[in-house]
C-alpha positions in Angstrom: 5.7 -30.0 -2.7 5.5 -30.5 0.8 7.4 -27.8 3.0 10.4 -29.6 5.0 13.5 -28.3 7.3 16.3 -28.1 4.3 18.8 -28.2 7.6 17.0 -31.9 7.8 17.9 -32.9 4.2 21.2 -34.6 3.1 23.4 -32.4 0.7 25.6 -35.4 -0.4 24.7 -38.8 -1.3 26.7 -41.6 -2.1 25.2 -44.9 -2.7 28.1 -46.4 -4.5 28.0 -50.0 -4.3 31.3 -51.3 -3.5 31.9 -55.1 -3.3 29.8 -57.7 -3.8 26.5 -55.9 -2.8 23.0 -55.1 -3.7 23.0 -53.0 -7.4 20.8 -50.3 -7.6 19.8 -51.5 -11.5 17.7 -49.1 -13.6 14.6 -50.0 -11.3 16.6 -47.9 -8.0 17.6 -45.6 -10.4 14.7 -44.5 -11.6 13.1 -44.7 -7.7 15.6 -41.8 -7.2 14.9 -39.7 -9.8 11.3 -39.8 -8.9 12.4 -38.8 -5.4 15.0 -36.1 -7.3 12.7 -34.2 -8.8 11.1 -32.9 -6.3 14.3 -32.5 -3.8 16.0 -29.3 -3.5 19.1 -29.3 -1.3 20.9 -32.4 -3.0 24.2 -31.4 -4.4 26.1 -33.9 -5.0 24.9 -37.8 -6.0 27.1 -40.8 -6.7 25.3 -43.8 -8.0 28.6 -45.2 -9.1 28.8 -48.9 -9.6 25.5 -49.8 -9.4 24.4 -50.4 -13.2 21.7 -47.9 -13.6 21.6 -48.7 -17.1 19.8 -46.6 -19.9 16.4 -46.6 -18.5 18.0 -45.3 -14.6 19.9 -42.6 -16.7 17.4 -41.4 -18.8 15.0 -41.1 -15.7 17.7 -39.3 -13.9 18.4 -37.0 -16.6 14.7 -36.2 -17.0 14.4 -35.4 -13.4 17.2 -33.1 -13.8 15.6 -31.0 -15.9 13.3 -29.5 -13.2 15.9 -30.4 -10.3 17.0 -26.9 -9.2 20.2 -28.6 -6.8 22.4 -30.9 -8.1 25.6 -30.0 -9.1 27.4 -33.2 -9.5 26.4 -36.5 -10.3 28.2 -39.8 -11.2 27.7 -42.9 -12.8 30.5 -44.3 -13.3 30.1 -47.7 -14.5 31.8 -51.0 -12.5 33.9 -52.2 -15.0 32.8 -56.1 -16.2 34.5 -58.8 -17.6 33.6 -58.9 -21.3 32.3 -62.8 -21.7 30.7 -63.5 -25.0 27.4 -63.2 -23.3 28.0 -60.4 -20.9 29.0 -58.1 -24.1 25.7 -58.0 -26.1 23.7 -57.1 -22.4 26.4 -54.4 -21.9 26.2 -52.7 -25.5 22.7 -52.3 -25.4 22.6 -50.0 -22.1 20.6 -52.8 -19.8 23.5 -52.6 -17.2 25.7 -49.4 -18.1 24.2 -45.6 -19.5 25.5 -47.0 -23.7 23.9 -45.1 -26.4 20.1 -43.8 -25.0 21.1 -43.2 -21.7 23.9 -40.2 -23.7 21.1 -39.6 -25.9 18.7 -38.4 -22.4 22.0 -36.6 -21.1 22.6 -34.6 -24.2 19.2 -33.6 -24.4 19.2 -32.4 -20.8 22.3 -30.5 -21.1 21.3 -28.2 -24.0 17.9 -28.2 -23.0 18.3 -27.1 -18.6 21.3 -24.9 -19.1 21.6 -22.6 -22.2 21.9 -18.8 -20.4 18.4 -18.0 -22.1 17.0 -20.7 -20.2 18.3 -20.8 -16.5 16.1 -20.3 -13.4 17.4 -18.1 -11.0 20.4 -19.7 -8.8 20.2 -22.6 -11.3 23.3 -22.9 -13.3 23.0 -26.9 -13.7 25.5 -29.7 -13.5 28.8 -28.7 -13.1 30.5 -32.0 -12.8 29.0 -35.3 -15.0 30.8 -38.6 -14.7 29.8 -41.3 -17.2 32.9 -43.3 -17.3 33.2 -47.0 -18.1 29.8 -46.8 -19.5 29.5 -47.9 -23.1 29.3 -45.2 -24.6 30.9 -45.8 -27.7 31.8 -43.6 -30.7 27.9 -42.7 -31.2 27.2 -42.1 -27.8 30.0 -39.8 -27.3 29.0 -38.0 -30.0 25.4 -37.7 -29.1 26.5 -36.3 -26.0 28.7 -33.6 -27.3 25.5 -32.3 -29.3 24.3 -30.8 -26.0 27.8 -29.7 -24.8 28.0 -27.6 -27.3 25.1 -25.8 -25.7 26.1 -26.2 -22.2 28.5 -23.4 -20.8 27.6 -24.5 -16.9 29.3 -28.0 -17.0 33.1 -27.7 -15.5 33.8 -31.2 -15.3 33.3 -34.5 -17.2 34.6 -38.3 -17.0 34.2 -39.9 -20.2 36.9 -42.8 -19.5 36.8 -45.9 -20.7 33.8 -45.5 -23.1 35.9 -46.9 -26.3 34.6 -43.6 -28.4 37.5 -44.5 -30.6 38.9 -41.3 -33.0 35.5 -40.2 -34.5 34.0 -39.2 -30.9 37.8 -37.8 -29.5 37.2 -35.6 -32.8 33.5 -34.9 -31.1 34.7 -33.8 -27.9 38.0 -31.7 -29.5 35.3 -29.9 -31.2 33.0 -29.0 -28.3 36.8 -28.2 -26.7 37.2 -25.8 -28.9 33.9 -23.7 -29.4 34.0 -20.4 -27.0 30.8 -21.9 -25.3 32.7 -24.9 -23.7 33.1 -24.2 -20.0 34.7 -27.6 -19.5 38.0 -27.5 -16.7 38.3 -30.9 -16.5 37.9 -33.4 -18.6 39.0 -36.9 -18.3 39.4 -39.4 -22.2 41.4 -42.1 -20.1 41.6 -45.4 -21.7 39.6 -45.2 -25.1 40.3 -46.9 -28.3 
């Protein structure tokens, strides 16, 4: 690692793409997390509405694992009109986190933050946002695998992922093991 002025690095980004512009895709995504696993003053990222997809989330959740910063980080997905044709490219992750993109976030929640295994002055994520991303039921409950191990993370968006009763019954469960450090937790708008 090269040795840089932290008072020269940012603390907060926010790339969230607004209007009509430029996407990030998976391809920026995963750009970043190359760049975020070696950073150590970022604390907050928002890559909202940008359509990292699951390859950009499972990169970013990879990089998290040796990340020693970053508390929050969202993804909250721009929400698309469901055409016959844009449905089948949305389910299977290429523009929003869907299925393997929870799969790489679950593993990195009960993998980075279990008290056995934090580094000193590294308690993890504390705020996730993965709304509007596909998700579904499966997802949803993929993700509340690592939850269960995962006392550091104090907020989490999971609106508008359709996880439907079976994941709702996921995340009441994680709600209710004594492990669950979870303050806020938004289930807005899912079927």
């Amino acid at each position: 690692k090269k040795e840089t002025d932290s008072t020269l690095q940012p603390r907060v980004l926010s790339l969230r793409r607004d209007g009509n512009g430029e996407v990030l895709g998976s391809d920026g995504a995963s750009a970043i997390a190359e760049a975020l696993a070696e950073n150590e003053t970022l604390e907050e990222l928002d890559l909202s509405n940008n359509r990292v997809g699951s390859l950009g989330a499972i990169a970013l959740a990879e990089a998290l694992i040796t990340n020693t910063s970053l508390r929050s980080l969202d993804l909250t997905s721009t929400p698309m009109p469901f055409a016959h044709s844009a449905s089948s490219v949305v389910s299977n992750g290429i523009l929003r986190v869907g299925l393997a993109g929870a799969q790489a976030f679950s593993r990195l929640l009960s993998f980075s933050f279990p008290a056995q295994s934090r580094r000193a002055g590294h308690d993890g994520l504390v705020a996730l946002s993965l709304g509007n991303n596909g998700l579904g039921t499966a997802g949803v409950e993929t993700l509340c695998v690592g939850l269960r191990a995962c006392s550091s993370l104090l907020a989490l968006d999971l609106s508008s992922n359709a996880m439907g009763a079976q994941g709702a019954a996921a995340v009441g469960g994680v709600l209710a093991s004594p492990a669950c450090g979870l303050r806020l937790l938004d289930v807005t708008s899912n079927s």
